[in-house]
PyMOL Python script that loads the backbone (N, CA, C, O; Angstrom):
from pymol import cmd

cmd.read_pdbstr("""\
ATOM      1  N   UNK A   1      -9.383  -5.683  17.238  1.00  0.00           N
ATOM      2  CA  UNK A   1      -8.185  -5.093  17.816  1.00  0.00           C
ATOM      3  C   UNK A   1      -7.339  -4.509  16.694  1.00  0.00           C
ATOM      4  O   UNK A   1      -7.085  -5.070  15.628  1.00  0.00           O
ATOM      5  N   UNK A   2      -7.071  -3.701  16.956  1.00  0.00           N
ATOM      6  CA  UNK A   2      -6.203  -2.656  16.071  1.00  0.00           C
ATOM      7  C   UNK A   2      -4.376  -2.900  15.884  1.00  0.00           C
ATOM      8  O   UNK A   2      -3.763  -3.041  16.941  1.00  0.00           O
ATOM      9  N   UNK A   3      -3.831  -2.929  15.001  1.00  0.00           N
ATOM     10  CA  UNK A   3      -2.441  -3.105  14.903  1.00  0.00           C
ATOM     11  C   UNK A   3      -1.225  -1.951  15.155  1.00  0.00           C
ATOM     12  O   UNK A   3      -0.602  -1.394  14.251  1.00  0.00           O
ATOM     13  N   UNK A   4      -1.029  -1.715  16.723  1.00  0.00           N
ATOM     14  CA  UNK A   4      -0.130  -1.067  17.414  1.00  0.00           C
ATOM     15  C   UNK A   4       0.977   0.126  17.026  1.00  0.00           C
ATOM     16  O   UNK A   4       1.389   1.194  17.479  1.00  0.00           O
ATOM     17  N   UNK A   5       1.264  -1.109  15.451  1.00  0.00           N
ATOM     18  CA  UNK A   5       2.741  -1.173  14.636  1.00  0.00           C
ATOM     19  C   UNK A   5       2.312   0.332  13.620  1.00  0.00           C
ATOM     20  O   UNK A   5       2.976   1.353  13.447  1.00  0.00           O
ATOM     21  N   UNK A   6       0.960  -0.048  13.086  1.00  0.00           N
ATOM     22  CA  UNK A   6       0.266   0.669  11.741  1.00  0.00           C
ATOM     23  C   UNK A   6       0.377   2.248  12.357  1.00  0.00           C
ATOM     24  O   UNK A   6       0.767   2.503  13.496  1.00  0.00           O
ATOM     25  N   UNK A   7       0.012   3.102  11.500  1.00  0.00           N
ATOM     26  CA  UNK A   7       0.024   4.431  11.799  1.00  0.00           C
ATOM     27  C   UNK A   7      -1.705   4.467  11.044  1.00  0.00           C
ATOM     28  O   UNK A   7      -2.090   4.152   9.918  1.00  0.00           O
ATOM     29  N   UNK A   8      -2.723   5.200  12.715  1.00  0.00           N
ATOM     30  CA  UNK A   8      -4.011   4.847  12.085  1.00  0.00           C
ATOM     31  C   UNK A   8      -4.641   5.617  10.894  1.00  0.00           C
ATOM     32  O   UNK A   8      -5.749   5.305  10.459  1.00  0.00           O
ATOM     33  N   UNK A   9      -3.753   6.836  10.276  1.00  0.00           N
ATOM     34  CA  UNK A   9      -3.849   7.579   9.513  1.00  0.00           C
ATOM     35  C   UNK A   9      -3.963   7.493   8.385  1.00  0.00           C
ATOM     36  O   UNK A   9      -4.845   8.111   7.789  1.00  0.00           O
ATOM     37  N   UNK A  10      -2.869   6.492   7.620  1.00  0.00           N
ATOM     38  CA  UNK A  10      -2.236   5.861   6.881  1.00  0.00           C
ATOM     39  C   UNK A  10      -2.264   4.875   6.148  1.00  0.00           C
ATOM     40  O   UNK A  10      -2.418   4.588   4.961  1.00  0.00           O
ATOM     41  N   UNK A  11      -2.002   4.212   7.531  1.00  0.00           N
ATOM     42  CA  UNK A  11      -1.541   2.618   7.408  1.00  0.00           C
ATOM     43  C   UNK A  11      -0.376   2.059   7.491  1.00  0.00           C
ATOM     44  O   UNK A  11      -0.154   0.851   7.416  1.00  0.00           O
ATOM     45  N   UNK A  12       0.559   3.091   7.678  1.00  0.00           N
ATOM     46  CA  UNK A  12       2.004   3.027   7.266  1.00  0.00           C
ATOM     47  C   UNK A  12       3.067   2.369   8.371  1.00  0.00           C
ATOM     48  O   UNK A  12       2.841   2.768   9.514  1.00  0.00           O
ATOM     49  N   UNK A  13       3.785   1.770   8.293  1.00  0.00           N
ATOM     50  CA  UNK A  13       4.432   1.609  10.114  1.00  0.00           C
ATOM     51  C   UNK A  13       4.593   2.892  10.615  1.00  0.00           C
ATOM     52  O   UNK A  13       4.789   3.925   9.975  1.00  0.00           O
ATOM     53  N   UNK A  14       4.511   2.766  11.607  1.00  0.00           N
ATOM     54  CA  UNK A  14       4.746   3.986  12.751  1.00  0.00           C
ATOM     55  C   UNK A  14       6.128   4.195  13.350  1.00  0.00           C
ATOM     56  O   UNK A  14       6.738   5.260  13.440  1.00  0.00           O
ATOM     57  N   UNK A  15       6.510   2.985  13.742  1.00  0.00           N
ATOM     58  CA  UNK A  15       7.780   3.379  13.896  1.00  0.00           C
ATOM     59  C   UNK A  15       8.095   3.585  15.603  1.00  0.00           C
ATOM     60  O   UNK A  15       9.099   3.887  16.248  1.00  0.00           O
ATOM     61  N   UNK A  16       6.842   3.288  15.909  1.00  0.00           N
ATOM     62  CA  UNK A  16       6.391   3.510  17.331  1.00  0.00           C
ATOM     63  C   UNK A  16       7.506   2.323  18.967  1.00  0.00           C
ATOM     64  O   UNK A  16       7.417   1.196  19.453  1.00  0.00           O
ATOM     65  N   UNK A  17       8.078   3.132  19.092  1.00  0.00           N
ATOM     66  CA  UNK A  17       9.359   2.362  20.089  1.00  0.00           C
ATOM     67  C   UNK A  17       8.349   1.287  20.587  1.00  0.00           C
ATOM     68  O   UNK A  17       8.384   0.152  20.111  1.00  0.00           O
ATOM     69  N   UNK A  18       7.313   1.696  21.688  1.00  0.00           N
ATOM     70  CA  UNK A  18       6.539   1.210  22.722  1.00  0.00           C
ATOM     71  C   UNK A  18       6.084   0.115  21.739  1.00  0.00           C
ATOM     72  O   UNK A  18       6.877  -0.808  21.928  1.00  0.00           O
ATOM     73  N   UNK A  19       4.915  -0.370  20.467  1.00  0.00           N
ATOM     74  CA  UNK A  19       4.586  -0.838  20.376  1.00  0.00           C
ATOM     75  C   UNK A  19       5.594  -2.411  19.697  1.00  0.00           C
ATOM     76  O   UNK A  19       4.929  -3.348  19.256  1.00  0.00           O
ATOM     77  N   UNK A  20       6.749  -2.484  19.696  1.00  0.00           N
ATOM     78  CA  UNK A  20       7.628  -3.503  20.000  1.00  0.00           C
ATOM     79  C   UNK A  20       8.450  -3.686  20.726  1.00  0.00           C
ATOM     80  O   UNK A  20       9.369  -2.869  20.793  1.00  0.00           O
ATOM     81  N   UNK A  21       8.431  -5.019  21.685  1.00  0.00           N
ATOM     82  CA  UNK A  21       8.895  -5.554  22.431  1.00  0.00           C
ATOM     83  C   UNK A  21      10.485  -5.586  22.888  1.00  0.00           C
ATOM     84  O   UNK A  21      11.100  -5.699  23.949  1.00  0.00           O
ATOM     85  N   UNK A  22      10.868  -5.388  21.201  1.00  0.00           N
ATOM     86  CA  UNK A  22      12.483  -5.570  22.082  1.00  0.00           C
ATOM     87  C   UNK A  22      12.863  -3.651  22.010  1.00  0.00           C
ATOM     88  O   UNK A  22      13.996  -3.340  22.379  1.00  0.00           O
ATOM     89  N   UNK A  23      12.183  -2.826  21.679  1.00  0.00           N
ATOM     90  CA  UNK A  23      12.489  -1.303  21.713  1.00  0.00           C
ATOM     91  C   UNK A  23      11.734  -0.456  22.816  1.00  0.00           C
ATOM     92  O   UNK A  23      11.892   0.735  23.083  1.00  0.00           O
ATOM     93  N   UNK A  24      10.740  -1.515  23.475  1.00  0.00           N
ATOM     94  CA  UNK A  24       9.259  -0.316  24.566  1.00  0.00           C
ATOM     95  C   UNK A  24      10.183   0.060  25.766  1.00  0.00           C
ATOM     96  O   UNK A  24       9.557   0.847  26.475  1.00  0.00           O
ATOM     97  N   UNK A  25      11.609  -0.227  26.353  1.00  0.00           N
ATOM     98  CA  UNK A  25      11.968   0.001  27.414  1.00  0.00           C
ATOM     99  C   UNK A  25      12.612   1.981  26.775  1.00  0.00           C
ATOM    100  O   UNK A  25      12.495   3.034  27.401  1.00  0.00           O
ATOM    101  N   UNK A  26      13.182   1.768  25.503  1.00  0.00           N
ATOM    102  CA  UNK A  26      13.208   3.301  25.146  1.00  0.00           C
ATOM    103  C   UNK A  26      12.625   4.395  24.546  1.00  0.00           C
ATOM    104  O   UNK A  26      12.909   5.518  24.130  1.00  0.00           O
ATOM    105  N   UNK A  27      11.679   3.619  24.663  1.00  0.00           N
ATOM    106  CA  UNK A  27      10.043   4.661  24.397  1.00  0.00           C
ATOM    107  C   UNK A  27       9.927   4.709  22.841  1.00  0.00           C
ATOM    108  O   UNK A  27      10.244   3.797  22.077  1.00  0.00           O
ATOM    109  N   UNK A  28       9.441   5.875  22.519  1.00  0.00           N
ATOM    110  CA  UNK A  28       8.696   6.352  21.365  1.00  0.00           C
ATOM    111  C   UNK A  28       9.622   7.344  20.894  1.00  0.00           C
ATOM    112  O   UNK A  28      10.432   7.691  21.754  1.00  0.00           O
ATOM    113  N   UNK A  29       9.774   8.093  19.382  1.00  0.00           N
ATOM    114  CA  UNK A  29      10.256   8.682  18.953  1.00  0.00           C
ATOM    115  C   UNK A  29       9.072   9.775  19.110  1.00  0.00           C
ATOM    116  O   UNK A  29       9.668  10.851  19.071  1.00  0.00           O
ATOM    117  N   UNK A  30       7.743  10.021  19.261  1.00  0.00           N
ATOM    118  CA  UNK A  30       7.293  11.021  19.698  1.00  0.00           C
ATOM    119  C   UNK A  30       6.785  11.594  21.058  1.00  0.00           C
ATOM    120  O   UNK A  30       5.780  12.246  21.342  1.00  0.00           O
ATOM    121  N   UNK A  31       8.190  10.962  22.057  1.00  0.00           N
ATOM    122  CA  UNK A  31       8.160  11.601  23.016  1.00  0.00           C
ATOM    123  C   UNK A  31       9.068  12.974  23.194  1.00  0.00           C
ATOM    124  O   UNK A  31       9.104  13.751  24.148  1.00  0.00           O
ATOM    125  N   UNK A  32       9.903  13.005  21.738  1.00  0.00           N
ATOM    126  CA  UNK A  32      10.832  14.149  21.665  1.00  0.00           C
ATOM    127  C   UNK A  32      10.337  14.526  20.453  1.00  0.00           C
ATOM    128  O   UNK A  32      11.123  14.529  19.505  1.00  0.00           O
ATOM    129  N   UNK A  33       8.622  15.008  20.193  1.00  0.00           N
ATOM    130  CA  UNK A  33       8.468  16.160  19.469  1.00  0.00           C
ATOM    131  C   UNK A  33       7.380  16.265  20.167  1.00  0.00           C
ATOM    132  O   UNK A  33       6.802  15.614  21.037  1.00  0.00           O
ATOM    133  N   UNK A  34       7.113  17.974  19.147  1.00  0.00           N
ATOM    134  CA  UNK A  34       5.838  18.563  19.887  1.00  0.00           C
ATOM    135  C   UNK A  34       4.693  17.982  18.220  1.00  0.00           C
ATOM    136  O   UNK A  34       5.125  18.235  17.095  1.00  0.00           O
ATOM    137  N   UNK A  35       3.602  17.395  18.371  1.00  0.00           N
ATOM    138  CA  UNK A  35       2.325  17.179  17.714  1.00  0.00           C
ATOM    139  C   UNK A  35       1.442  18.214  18.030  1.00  0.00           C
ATOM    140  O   UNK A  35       0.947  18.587  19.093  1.00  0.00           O
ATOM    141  N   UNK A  36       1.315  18.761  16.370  1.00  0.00           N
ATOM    142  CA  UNK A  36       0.195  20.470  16.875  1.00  0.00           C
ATOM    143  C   UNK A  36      -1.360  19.041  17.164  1.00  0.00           C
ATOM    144  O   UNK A  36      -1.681  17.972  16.643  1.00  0.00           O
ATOM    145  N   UNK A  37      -1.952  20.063  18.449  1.00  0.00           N
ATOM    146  CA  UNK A  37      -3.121  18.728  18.618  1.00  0.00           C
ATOM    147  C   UNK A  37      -4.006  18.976  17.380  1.00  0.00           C
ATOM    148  O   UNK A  37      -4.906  18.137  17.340  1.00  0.00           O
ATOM    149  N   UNK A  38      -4.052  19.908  16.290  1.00  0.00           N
ATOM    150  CA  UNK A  38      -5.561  19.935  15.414  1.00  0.00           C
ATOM    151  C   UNK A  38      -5.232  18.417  14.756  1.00  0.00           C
ATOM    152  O   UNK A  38      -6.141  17.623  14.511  1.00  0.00           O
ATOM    153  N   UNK A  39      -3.761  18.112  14.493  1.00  0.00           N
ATOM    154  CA  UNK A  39      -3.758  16.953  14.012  1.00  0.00           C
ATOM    155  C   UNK A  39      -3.921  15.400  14.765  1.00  0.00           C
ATOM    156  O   UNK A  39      -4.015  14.256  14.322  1.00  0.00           O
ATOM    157  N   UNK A  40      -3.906  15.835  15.762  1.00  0.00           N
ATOM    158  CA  UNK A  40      -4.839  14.196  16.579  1.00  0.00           C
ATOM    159  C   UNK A  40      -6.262  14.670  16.592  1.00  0.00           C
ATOM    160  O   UNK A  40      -7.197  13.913  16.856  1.00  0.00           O
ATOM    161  N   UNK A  41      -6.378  15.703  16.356  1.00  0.00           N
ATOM    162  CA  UNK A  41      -8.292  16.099  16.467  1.00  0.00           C
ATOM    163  C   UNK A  41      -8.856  15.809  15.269  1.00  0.00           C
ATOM    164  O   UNK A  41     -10.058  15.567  15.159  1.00  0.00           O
ATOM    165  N   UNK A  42      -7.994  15.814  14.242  1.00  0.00           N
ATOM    166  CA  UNK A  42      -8.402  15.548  12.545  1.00  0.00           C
ATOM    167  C   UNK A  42      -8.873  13.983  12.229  1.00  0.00           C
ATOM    168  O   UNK A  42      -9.687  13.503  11.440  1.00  0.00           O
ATOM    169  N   UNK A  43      -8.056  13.470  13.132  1.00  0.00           N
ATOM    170  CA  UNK A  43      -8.440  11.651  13.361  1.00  0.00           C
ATOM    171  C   UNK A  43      -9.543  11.636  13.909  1.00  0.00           C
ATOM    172  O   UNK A  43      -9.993  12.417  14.747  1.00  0.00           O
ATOM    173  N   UNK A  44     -10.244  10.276  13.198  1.00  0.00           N
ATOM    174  CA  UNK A  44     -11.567  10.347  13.411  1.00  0.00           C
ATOM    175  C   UNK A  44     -11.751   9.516  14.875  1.00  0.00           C
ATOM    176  O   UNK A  44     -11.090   8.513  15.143  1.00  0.00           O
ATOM    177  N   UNK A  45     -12.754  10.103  15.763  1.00  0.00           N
ATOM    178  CA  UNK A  45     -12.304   9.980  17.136  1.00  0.00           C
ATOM    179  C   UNK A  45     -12.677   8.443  17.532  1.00  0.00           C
ATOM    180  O   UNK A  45     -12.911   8.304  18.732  1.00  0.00           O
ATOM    181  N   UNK A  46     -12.767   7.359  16.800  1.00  0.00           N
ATOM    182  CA  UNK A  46     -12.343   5.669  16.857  1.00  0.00           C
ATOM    183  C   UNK A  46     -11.241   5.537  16.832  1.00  0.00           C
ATOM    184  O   UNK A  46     -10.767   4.655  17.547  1.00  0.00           O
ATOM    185  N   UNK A  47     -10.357   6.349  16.004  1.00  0.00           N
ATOM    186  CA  UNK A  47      -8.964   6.310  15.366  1.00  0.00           C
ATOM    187  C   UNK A  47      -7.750   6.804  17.104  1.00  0.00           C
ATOM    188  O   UNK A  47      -6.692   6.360  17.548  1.00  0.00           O
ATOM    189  N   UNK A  48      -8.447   7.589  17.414  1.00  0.00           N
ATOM    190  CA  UNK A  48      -7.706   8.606  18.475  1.00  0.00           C
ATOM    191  C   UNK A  48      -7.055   7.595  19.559  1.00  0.00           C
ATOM    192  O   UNK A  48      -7.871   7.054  20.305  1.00  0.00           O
ATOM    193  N   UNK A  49      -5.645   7.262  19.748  1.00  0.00           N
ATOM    194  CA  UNK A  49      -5.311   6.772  21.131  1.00  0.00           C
ATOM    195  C   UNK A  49      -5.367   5.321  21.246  1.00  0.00           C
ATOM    196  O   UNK A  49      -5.583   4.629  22.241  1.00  0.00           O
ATOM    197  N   UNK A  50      -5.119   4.973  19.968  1.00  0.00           N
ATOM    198  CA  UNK A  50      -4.780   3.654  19.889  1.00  0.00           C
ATOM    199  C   UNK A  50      -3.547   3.080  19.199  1.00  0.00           C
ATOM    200  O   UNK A  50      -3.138   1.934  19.383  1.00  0.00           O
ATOM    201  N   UNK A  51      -2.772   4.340  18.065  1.00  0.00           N
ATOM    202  CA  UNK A  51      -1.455   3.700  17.775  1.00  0.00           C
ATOM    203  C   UNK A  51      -1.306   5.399  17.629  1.00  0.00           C
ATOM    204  O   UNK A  51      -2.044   6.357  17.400  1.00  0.00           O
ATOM    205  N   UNK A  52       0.023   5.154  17.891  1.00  0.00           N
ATOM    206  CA  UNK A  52       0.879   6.119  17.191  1.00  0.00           C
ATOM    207  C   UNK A  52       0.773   6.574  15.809  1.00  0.00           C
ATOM    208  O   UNK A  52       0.651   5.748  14.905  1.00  0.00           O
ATOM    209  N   UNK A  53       0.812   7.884  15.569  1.00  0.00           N
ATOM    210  CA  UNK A  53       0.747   8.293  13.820  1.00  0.00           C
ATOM    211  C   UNK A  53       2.579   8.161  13.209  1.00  0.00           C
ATOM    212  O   UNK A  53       3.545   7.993  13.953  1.00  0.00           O
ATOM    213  N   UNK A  54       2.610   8.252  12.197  1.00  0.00           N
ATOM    214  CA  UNK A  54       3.769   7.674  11.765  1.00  0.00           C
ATOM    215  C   UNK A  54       4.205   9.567  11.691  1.00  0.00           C
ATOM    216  O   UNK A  54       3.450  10.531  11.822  1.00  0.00           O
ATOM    217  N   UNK A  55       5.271   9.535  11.505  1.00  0.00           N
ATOM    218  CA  UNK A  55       5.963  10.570  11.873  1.00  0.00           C
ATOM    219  C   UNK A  55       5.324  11.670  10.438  1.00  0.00           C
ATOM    220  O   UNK A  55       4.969  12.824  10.682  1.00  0.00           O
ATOM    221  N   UNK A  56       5.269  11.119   9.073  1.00  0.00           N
ATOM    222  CA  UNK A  56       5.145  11.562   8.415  1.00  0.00           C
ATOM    223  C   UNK A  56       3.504  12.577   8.853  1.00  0.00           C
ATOM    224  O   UNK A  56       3.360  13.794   8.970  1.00  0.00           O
ATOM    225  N   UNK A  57       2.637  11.602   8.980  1.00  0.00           N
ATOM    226  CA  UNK A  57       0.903  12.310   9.669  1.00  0.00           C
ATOM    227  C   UNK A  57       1.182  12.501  10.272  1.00  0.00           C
ATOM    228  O   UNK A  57       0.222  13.089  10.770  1.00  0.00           O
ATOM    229  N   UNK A  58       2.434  12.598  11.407  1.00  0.00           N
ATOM    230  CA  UNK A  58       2.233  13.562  13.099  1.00  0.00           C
ATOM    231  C   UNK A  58       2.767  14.916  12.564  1.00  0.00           C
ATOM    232  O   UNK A  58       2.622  15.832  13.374  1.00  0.00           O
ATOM    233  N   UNK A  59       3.441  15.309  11.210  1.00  0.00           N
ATOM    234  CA  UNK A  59       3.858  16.496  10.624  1.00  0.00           C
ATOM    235  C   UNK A  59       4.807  16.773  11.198  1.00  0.00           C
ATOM    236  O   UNK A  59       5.174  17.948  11.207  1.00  0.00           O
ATOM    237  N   UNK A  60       5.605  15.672  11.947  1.00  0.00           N
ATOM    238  CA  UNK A  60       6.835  16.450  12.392  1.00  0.00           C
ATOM    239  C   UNK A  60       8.526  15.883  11.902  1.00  0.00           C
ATOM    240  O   UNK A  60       9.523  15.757  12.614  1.00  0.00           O
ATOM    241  N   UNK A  61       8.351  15.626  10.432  1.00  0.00           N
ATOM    242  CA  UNK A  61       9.757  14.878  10.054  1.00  0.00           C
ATOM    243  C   UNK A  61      10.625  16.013  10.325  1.00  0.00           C
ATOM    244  O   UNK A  61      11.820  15.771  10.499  1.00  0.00           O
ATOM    245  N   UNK A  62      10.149  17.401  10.399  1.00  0.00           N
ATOM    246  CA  UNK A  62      11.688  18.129  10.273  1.00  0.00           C
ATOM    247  C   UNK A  62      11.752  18.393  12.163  1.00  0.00           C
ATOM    248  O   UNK A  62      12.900  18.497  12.595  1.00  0.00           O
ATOM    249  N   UNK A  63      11.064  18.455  12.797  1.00  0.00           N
ATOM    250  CA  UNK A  63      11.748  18.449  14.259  1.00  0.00           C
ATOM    251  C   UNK A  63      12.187  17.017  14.635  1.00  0.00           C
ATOM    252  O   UNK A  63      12.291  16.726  15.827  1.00  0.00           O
ATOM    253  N   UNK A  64      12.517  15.868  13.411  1.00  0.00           N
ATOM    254  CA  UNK A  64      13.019  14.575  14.410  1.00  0.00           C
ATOM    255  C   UNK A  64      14.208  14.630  13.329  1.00  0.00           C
ATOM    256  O   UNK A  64      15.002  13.689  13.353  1.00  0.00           O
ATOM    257  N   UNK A  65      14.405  15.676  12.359  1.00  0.00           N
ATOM    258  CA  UNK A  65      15.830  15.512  11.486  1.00  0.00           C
ATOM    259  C   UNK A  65      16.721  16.571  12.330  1.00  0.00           C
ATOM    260  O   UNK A  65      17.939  16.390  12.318  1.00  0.00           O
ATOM    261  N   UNK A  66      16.102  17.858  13.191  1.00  0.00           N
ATOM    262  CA  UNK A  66      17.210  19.033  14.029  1.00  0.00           C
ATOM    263  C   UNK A  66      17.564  17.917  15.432  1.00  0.00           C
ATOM    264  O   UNK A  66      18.684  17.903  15.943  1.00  0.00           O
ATOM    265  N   UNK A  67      16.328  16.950  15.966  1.00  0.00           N
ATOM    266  CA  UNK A  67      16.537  16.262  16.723  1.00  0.00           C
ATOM    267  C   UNK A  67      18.240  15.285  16.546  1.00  0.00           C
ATOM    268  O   UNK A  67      19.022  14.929  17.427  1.00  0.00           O
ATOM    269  N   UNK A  68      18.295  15.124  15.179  1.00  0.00           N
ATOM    270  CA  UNK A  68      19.429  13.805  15.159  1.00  0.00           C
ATOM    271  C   UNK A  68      20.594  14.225  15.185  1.00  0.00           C
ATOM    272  O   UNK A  68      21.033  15.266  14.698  1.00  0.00           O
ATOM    273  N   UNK A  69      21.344  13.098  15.987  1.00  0.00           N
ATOM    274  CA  UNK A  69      23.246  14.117  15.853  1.00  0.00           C
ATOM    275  C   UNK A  69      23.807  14.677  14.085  1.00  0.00           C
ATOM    276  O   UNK A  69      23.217  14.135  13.150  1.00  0.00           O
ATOM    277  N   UNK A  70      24.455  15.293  13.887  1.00  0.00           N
ATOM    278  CA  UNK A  70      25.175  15.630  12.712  1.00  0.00           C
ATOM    279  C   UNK A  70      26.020  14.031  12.945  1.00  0.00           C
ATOM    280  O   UNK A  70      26.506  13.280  13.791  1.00  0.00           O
ATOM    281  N   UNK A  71      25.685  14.258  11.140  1.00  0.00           N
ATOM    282  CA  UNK A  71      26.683  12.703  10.415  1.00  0.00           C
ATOM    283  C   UNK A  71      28.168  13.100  10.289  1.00  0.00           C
ATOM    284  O   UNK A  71      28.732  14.063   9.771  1.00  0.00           O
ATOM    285  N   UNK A  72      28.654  11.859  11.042  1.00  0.00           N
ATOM    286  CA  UNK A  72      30.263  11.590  11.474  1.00  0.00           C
ATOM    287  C   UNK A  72      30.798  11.885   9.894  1.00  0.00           C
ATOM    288  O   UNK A  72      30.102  11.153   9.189  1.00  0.00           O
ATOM    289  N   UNK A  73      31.693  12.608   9.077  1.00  0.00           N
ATOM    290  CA  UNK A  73      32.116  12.724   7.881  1.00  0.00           C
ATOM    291  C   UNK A  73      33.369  11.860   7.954  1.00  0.00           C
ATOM    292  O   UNK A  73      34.079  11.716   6.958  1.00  0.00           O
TER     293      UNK A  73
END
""", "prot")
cmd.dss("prot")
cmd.show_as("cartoon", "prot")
cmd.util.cbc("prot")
cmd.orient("prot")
């Protein structure tokens, strides 16, 4: 069994809402980006659909930084 938490890419935490208990009622942080699919196709297909990739391997840190409110100054 595979570790939920890990990013299977990596290894890295994921960061993944769903795969802990006290955060799965507000999902995932990659339900508010778009993942180009060549990069879930690049995972080797054991790897595919079992954890979340960590934001860094899903290639999308800069659509979850336009995602965040501007910092209160």
């Amino acid at each position: 069994m595979s570790d939920t938490t890990l990013c299977p890419a990596c290894g890295a935490t994921n960061q993944c809402g769903l795969a802990d208990p006290r955060t799965a009622a507000r999902g995932c942080w990659c339900f508010e980006v778009s993942i180009d699919p060549a990069v879930l196709e690049a995972l080797p297909a054991e790897l595919r659909d079992k954890a979340c990739l960590c934001p860094r391997c899903a290639q999308v840190d800069e659509q979850l930084k336009a995602a965040q409110p501007p910092a209160i100054r």
